[in-house]
C-alpha positions as CSV (number, residue, x, y, z in Angstrom):
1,X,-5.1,7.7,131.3
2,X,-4.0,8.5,135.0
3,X,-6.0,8.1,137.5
4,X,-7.8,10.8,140.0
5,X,-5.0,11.7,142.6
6,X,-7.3,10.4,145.6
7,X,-7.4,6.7,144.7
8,X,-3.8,5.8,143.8
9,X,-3.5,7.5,147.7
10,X,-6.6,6.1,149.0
11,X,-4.9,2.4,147.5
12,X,-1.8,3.3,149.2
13,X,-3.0,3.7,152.2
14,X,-5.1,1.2,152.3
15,X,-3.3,-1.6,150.6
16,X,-0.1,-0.3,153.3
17,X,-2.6,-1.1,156.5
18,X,-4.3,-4.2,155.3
19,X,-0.9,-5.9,153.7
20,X,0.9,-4.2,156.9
21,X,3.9,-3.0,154.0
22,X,4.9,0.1,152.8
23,X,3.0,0.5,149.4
24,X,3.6,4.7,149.6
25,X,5.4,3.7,146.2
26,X,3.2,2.0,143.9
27,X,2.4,3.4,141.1
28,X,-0.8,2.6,138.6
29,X,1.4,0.5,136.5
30,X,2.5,-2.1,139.5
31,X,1.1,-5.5,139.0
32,X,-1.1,-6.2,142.2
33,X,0.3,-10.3,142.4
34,X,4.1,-8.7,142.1
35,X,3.3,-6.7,145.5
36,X,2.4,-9.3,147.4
37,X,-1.4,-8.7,147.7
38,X,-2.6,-12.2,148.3
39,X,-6.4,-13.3,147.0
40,X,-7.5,-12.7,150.9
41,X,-6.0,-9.1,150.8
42,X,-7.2,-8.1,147.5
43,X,-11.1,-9.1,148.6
44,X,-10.0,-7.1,151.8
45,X,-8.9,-4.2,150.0
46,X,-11.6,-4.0,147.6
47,X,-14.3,-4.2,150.6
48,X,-12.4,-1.2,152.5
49,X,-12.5,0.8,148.9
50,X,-16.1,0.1,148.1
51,X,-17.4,0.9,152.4
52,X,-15.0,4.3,151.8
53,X,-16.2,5.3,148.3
54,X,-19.5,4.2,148.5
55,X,-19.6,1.7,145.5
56,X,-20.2,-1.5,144.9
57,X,-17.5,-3.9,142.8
58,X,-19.2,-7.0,141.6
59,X,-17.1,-9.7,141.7
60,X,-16.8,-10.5,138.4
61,X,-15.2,-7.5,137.5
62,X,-12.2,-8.3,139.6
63,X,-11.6,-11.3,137.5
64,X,-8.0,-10.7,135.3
65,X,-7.4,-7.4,137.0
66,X,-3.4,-7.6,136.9
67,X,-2.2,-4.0,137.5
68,X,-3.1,-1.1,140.3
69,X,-4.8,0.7,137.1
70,X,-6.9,-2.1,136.4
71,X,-8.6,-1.9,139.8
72,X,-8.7,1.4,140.2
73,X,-10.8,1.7,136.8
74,X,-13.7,-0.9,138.1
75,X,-13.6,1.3,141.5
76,X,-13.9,4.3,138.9
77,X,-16.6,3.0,137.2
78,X,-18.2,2.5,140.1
79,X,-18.0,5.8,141.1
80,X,-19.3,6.7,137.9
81,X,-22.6,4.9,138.6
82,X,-23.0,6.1,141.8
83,X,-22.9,9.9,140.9
């Protein structure tokens, strides 16, 4: 299932400032290690998504995540709880 418009953008955007590359791109599909996100990035990323959407990803959930769909559906869930 695709996700919301919004956080494929909002993971653009942010994964293009924190990485400093152009991820305008990615789609949900892209496996996060095949972009270059490192592990340092990827906790970087997930704090700047979690301060902007106002959730809270424990870390064990980010354990296995392999593709951009993956992520966004713990940062979806989290959303879920929060509303």
């Amino acid at each position: 299932m695709q996700k919301p418009q919004r956080l494929i953008d909002l993971f653009r955007d942010l994964a293009s400032e924190i990485a400093e590359k152009d991820f305008s791109f990615v789609q949900e599909d892209n496996a996060i290690a095949e972009l270059g996100i490192d592990s340092l990035a990827m906790l970087e990323l997930v704090g700047t998504l979690e301060r902007q959407l106002s959730v809270r990803v424990p870390d064990e959930k980010l354990v296995g995540l392999v593709t951009v769909r993956q992520l966004l559906d713990v940062v979806e869930g989290g959303l879920t709880k929060a509303a």
